[in-house]
N, C-alpha and C positions, 0 to 999 in steps of 0.2 A: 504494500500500500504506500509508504514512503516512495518506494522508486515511481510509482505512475503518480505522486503527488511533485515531486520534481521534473520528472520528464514535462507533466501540464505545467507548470510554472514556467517551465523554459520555453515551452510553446506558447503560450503566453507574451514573455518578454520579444519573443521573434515578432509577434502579429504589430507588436507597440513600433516597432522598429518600419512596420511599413506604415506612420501616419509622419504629419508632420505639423506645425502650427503658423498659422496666418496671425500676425499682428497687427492691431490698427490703431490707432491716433486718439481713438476716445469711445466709451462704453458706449455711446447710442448706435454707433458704426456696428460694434460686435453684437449688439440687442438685431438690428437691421439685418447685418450678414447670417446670424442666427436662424432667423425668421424666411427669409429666402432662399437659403439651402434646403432648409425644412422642405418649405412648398415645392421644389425641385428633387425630392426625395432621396438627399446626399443622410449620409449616419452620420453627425456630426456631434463636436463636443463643448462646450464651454470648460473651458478650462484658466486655471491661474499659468501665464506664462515663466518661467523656471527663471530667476532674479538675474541672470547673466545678460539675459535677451530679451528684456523688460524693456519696451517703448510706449512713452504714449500714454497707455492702458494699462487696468493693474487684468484685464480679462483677454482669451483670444481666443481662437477655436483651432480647436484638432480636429484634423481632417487625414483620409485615406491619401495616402501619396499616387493610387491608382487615379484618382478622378482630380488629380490636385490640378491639370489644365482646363476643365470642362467648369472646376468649381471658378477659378480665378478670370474665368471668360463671362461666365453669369455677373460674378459682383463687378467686372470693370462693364458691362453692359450697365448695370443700377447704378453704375459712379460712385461704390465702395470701396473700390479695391485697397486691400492690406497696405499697409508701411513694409509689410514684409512676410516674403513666404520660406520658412525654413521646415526642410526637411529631416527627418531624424532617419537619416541612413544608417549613422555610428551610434543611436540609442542616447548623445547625449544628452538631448533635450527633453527631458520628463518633463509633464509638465507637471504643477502643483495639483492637488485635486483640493478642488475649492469644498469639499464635504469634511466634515466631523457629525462622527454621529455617538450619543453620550445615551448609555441604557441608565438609568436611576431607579432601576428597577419596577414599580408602578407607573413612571413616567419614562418618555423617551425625547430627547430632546437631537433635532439637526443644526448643523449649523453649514450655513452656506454661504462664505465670503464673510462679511460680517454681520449676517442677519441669522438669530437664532429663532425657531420656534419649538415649545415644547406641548407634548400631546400627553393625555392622563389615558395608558394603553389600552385600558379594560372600556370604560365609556368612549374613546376616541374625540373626547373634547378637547380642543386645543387649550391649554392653561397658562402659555405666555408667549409671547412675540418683543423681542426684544433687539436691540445693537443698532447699529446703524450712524444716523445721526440729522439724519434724512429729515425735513419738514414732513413727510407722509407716513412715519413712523409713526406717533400716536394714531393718525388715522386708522393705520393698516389693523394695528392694536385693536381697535373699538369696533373696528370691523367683523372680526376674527375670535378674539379671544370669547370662551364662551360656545364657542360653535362647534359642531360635530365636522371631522377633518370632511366627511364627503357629504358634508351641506353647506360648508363655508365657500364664502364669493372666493375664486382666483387671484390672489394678490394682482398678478400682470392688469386683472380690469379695473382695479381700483387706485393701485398706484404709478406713479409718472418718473420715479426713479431710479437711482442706483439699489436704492435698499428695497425698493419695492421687489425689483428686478429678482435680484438674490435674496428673497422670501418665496420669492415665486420657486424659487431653486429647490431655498429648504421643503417647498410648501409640498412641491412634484415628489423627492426624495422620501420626506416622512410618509405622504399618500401611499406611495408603491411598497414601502417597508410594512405600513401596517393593516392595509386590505388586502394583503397578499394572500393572508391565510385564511 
């Protein structure tokens, strides 16, 4: 069991080796570039870009290196296009992953970038929303908090920022983790 638990890891670390990261000049670009790969049906990732390679943007996207001309043709058609396209041929560009996720046992808390939301497991009420610093912070709060995770509004519909943005992060991440089962 060890050896097929290493053998997968290393197949793993290969698959990482064929993506690469676009960086761009400011969050609303990566929300944009986001959003339009999506509708073009590319796998993509938001990700923290690895502090060496840091432009701009504290976010970017990782993307497959198989599609990385067809992707870079769509966003300079929308007048996006990246500060920069690097490839991770040699693996050394990991990127950060913008997730922590903290079990507290009854409760479970994500955090995404700097927006945290925490959920009470058994009810699936969300019991706090927090970080940021964002003007639509307290909103997203009084929105949210109190609510059942799959009857609460979508952070992306109610908030206009960075912190909104990355609640929406935590929001997608805790959903998947806890309607799973």
């Amino acid at each position: 069991m060890g050896i097929l638990k290493k053998l997968l890891g290393k197949q793993k670390e290969q698959i990482k080796t064929d993506r690469g990261i676009l960086l761009f000049e400011n969050t609303s670009e990566v929300i944009r570039a986001e959003n339009i790969l999506k509708e073009h049906g590319y796998s993509i990732k938001v990700v923290g870009p690895p502090a060496h390679v840091r432009k701009g943007c504290d976010l970017a996207i990782e993307i497959p290196i198989v599609h990385a001309m067809g992707i870079l043709k769509i966003l300079d058609s929308y007048r996006i296009p990246p500060i920069e396209w690097l490839p991770s041929n040699d693996g050394n560009l990991k990127p950060v992953d913008l997730f922590h996720i903290k079990d507290f046992g009854r409760f479970i808390m994500v955090r995404a970038a700097n927006m945290k939301i925490t959920l009470h497991k058994s009810s699936l009420i969300i019991v706090n929303i927090s970080g940021g610093g964002c003007p639509d912070v307290p909103y997203l709060a009084a929105m949210l908090v109190g609510k059942k995770i799959n009857e609460a509004i979508e952070p992306r519909l109610i908030g206009h920022t960075l912190c909104g943005y990355a609640l929406q992060l935590a929001y997608d991440k805790i959903k998947e983790l806890c309607l799973q089962s």
